[in-house]
C-alpha positions as CSV (number, residue, x, y, z in Angstrom):
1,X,10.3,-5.8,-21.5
2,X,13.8,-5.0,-21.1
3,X,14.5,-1.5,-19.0
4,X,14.1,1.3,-20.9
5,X,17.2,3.3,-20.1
6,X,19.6,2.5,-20.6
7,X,19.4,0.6,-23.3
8,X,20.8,-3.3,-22.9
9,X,23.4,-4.7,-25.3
10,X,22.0,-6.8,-27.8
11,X,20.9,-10.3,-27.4
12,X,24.4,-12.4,-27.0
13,X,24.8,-14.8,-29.8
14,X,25.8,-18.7,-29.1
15,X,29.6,-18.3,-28.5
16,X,32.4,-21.4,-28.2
17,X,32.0,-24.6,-26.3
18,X,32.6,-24.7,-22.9
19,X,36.2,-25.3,-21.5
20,X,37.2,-24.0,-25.4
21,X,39.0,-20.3,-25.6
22,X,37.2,-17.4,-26.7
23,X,39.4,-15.2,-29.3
24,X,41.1,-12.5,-28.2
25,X,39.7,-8.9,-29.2
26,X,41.7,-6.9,-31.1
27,X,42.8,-3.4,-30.1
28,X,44.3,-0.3,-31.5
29,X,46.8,-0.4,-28.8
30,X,50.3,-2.3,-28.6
31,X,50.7,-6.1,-27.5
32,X,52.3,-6.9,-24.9
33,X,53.0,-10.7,-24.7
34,X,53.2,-13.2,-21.2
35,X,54.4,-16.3,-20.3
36,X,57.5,-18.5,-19.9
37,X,60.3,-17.3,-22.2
38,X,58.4,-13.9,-23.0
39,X,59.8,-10.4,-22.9
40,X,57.0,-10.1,-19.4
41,X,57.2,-13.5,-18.1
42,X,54.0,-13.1,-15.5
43,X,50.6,-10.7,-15.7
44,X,52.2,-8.4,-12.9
45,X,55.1,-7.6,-14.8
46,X,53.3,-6.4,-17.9
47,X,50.7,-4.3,-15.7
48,X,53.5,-2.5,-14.5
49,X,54.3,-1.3,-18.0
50,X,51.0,-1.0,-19.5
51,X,49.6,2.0,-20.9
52,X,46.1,3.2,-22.3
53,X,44.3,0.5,-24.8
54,X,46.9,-2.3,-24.8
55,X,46.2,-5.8,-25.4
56,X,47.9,-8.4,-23.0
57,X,48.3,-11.9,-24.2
58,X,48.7,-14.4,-21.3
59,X,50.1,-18.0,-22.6
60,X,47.8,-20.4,-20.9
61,X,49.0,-21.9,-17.8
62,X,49.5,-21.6,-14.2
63,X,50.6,-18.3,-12.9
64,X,51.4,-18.8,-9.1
65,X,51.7,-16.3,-6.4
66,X,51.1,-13.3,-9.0
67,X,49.1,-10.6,-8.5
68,X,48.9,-7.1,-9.7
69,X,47.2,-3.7,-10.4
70,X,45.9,-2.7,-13.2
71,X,45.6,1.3,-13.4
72,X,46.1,1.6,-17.6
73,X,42.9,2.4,-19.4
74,X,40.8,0.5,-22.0
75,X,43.5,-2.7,-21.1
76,X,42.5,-5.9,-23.1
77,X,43.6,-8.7,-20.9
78,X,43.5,-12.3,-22.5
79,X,44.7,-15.7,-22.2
80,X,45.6,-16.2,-25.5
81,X,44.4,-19.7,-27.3
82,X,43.5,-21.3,-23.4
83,X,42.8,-20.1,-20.0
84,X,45.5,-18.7,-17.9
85,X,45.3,-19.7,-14.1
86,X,46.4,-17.5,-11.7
87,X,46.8,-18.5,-8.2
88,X,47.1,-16.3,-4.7
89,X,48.9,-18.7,-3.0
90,X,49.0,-15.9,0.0
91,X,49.9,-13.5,-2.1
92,X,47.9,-10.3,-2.8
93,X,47.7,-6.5,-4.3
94,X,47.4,-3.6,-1.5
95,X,45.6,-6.3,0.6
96,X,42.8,-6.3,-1.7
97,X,43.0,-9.3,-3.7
98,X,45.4,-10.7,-7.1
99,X,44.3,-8.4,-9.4
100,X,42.7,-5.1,-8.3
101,X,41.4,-2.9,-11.0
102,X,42.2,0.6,-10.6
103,X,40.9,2.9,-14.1
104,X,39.5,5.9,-14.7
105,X,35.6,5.4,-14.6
106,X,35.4,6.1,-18.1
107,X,37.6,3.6,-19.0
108,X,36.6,-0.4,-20.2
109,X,38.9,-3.1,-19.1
110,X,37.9,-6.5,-20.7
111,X,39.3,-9.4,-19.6
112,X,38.6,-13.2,-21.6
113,X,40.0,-16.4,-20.8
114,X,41.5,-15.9,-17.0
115,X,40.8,-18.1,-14.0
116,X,41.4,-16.5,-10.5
117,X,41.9,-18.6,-7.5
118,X,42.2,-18.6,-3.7
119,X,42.4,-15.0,-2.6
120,X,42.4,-14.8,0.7
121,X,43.5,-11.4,2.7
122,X,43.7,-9.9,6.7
123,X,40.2,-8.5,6.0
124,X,39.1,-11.4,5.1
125,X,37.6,-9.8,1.9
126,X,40.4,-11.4,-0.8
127,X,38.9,-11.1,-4.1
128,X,39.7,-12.5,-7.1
129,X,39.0,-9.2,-8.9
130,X,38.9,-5.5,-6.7
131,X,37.7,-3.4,-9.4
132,X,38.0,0.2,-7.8
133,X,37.1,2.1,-10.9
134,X,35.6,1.5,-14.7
135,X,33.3,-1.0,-16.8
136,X,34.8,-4.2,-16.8
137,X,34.1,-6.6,-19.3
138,X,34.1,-10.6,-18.6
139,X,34.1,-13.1,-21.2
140,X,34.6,-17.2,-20.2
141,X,36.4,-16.3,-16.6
142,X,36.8,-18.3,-13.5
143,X,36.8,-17.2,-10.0
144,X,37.1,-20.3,-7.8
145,X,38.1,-21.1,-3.8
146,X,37.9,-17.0,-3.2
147,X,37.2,-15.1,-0.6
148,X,35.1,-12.8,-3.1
149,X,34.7,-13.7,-6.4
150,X,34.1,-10.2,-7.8
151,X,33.9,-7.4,-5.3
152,X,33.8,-3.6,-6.3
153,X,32.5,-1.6,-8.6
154,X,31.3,1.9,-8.6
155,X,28.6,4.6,-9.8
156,X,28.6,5.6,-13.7
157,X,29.8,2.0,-15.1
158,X,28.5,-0.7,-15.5
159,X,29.8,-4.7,-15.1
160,X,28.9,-7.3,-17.9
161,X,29.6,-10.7,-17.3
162,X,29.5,-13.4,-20.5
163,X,29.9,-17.3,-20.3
164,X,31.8,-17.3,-16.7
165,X,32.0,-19.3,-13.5
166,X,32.0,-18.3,-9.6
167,X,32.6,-21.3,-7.4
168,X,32.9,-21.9,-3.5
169,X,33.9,-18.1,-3.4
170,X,33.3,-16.6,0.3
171,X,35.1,-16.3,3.6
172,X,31.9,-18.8,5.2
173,X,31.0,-15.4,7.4
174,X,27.9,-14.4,5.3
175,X,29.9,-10.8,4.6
176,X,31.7,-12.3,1.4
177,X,29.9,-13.6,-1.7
178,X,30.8,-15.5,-4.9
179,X,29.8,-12.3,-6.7
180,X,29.5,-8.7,-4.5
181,X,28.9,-6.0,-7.1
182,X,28.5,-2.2,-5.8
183,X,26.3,0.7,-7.1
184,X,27.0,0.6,-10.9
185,X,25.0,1.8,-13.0
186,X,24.2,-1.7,-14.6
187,X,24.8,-5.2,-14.1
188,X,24.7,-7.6,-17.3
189,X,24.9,-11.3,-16.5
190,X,24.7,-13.9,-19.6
191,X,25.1,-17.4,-19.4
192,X,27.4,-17.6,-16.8
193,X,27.4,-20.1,-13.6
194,X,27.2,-19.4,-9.8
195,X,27.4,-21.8,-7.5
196,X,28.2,-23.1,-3.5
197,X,29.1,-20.1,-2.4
198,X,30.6,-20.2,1.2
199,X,27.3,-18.9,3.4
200,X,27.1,-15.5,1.6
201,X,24.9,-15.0,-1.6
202,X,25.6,-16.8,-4.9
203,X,25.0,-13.3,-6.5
204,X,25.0,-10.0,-4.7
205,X,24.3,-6.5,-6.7
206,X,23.7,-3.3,-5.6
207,X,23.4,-2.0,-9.3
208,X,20.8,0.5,-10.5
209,X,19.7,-1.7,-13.4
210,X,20.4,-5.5,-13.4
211,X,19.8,-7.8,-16.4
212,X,20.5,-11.8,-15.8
213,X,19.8,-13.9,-18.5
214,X,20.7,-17.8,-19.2
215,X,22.7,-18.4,-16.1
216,X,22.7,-21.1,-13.8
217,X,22.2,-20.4,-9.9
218,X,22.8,-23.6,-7.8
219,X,23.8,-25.0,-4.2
220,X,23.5,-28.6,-5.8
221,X,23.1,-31.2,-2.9
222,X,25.5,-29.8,-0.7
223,X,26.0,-26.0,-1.0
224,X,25.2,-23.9,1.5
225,X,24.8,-20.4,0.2
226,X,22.4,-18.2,1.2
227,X,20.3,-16.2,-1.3
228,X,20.7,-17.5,-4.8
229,X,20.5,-14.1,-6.1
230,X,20.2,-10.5,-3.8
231,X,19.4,-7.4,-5.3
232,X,19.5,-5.4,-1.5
233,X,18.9,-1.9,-2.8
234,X,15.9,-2.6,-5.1
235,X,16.8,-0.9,-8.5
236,X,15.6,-2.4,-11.6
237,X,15.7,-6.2,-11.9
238,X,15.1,-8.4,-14.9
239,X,15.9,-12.0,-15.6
240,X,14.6,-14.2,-18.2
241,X,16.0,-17.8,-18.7
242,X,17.6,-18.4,-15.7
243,X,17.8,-21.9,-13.9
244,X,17.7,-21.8,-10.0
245,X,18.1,-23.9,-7.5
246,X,18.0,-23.7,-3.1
247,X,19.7,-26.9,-1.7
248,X,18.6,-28.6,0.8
249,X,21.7,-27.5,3.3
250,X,21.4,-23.7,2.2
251,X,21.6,-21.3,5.1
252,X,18.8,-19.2,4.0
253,X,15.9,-20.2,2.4
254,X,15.4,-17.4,0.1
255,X,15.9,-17.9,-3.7
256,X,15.6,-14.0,-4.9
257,X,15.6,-11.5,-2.5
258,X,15.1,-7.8,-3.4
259,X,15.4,-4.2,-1.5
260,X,16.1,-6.0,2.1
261,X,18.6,-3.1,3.0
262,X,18.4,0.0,1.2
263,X,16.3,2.2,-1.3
264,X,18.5,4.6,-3.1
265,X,17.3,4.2,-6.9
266,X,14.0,5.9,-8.1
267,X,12.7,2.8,-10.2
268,X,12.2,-0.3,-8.0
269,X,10.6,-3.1,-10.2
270,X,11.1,-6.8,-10.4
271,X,10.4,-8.4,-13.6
272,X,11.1,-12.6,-14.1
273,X,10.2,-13.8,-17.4
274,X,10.6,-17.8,-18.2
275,X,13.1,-19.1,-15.4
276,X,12.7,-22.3,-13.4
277,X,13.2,-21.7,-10.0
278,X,13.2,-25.3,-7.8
279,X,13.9,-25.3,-4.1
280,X,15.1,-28.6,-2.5
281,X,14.9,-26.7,1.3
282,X,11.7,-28.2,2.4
283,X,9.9,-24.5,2.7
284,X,10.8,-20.8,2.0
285,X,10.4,-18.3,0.0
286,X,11.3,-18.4,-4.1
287,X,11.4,-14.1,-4.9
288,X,11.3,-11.7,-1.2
289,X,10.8,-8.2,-1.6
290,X,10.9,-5.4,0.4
291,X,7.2,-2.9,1.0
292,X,8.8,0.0,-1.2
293,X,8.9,-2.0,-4.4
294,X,6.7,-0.5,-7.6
295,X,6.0,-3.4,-9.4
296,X,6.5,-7.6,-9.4
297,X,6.2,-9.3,-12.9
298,X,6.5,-13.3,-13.1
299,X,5.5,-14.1,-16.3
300,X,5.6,-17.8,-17.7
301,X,7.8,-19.0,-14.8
302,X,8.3,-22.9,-13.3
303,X,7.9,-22.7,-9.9
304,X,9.1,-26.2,-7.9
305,X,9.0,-27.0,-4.8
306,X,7.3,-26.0,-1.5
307,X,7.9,-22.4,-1.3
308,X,5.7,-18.9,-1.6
309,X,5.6,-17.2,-5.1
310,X,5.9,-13.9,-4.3
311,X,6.0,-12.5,-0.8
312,X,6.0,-9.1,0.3
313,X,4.4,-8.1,-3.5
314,X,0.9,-7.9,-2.0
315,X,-1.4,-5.9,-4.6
316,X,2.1,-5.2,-6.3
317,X,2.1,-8.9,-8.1
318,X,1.4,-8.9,-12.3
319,X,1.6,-12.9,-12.9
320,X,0.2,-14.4,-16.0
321,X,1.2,-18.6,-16.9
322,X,3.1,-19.2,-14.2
323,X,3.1,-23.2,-12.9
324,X,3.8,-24.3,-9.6
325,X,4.6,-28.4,-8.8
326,X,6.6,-30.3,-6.6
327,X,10.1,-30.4,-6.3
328,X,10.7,-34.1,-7.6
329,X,8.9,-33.1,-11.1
330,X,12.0,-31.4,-11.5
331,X,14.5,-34.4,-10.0
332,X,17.9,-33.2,-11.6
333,X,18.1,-30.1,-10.6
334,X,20.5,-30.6,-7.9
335,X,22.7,-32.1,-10.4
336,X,21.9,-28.9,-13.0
337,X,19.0,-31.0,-14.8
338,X,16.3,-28.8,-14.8
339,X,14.3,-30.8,-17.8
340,X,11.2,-31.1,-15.7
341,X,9.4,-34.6,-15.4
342,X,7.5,-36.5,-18.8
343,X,4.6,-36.4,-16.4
344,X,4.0,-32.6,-16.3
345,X,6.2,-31.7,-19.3
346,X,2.3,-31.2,-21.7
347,X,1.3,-28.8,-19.7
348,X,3.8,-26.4,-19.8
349,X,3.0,-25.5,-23.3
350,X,1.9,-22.0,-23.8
351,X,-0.6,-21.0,-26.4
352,X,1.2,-17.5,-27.2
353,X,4.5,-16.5,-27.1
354,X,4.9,-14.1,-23.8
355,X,8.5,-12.9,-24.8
356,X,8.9,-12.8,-28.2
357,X,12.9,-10.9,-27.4
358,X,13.3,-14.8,-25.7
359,X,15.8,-16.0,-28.2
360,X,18.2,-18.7,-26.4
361,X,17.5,-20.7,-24.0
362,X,20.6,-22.6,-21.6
363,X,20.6,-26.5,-22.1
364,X,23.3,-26.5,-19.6
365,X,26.2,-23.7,-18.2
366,X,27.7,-21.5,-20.6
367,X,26.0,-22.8,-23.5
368,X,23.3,-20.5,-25.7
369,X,20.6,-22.6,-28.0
370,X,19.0,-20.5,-30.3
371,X,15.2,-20.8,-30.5
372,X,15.2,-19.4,-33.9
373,X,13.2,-22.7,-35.0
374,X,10.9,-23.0,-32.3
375,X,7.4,-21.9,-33.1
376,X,6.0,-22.1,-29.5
377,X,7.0,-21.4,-26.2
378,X,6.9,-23.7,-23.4
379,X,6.8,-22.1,-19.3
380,X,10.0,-22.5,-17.7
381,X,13.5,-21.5,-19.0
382,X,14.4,-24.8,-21.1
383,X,12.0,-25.1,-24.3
384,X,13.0,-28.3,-25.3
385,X,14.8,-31.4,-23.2
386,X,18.4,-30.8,-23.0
């Protein structure tokens, strides 16, 4: 069910708990080591001095008022046995952000265990990553207290994002997001977490292709985001696993909204496969899209609350064991417990398996649970309770 071309990466395998490091990948190029009493004692200093497929190993820690540019290629950038925190504190790279990303687009930069905090610039666009140029590579990141979480990214490469968190990023203008990805090629989200971003969208991508599986979506009681997730050119979207929920102060009541500004890609299909989706809002909409989209597939979804399905799919709409309920069969979600209630839990059950490629579902943020031992398939992203 997945988009044919390209083809996705493999199905990501369960990886370490959360708040634990990930390892750090190896490479063919030299290490170059950070931190108090090492030969580069912040990031910037060893970006300066870089060159093509190094690994840097940042010694967990705060890194204050530190920002850089990054222009080697095929850089491995890791905090190395914890997270390394690096903070703006007014600080920034070419106005852009702390670190700004600046490769050949044929390059990979990967970047595993580093948390990027309050970037704020003149344009009011701070990000915690600029990435001008490349594939980047994420693996259990942070972006917190932003004015972008993410913002950049360019045609012929492609973003994949792994086990990572995007918090309360966003000027509060509606023009900055927690996540603002640009015309790439495609976008790979994986049991990651976005959540009360300031006014803009909890997720924004322009991508060609996007593929968001096992994440976590959420205003919680207070947020006041506005889409959860907004795919504004159209393109190819599929998610399957994915918890979502509108809160009751969100400033749009949208969940999913798809093609509301432009229409540059060829193939313009929207595919959900087992996701809950519960809005607290009162009324709205859970997936919008706009008249030139091909094809709407919900398949097997949990729909709570009092919102419309599907609107603007018209004759467009392929829906097969979808279940729509009330908002309070599904009372946690504001919390990020999306176990729906004992009362409607039986009828969930699915007599065939719709997605037989469905092979984790997300008990909570960050964390993969292998459904290798479960013979049926329930609608909705969690299979069993949490």
């Amino acid at each position: 069910v997945y988009p044919a071309t390209p083809a996705p990466p493999p199905p990501t395998v369960p990886g370490p708990a959360p708040g634990s490091a990930d390892p750090c990948p190896t490479t063919t190029g030299r290490t170059l080591e950070v931190g108090p009493g090492k030969l580069y004692p912040t990031p910037s200093a060893a970006a300066a001095v870089a060159q093509t497929g190094d690994r840097v190993l940042i010694a967990p820690g705060d890194y204050r008022g530190d920002v850089a540019t990054w222009r080697a290629a095929n850089l491995t950038i890791c905090g190395d046995g914890g997270r390394a925190r690096v903070f703006a504190d007014g600080k920034n790279a070419q106005g852009k952000g702390i670190w700004v990303i600046a490769v050949p687009n044929s390059a990979t930069t990967t970047i595993v265990n580093v948390e990027f905090r309050d970037a704020k610039v003149p344009d009011q666009n701070g990000a915690g990553i600029r990435l001008e140029g490349g594939n980047l590579v994420l693996r259990n990141t942070g972006f917190y207290d932003n004015e972008d979480g993410i913002l950049g990214g360019v045609g012929g490469t492609t973003v994949t994002i792994e086990r990572s968190e995007f918090a309360r990023n966003g000027y509060g203008d509606g023009q900055s997001h927690n996540i603002y990805i640009g015309n790439v090629d495609r976008l790979h989200v994986v049991a990651s977490w976005f959540h009360e971003a300031r006014i803009g969208h909890n997720l924004k991508s322009r991508a060609k292709e996007n593929i968001v599986e096992n994440s976590y979506f959420m205003d919680g009681p207070n947020g006041n985001s506005s889409y959860l997730l907004d795919f504004p050119d159209g393109g190819v979207v599929f998610m399957r696993g994915n918890l979502l929920q509108k809160g009751p102060n969100a400033d749009n009541s949208t969940l999913v909204a798809y093609g509301f500004e432009r229409n540059p890609w060829t193939t313009n299909t929207v595919t959900l496969i087992h996701n809950t989706l519960v809005t607290n809002y009162g009324s709205g909409i859970f997936v919008g899209v706009a008249g030139f989209t091909q094809q709407v597939t919900l398949t097997a979804n949990l729909f709570a609350g009092n919102a419309t399905m599907a609107s603007g799919a018209g004759g467009k709409l392929q829906q097969q064991n979808n279940f729509s309920t009330t908002a309070s069969n599904v009372p946690g979600a504001s919390a990020g417990q999306f176990w729906p209630a004992d009362g409607i839990v039986a009828q969930l059950d699915l007599a065939a398996m719709p997605d037989p490629q469905y092979a984790n579902d997300s008990p909570q943020p960050f964390v993969l649970r292998s459904l290798a031992s479960v013979s049926g398939r329930k609608i909705g992203a969690l299979q069993s309770r949490p």
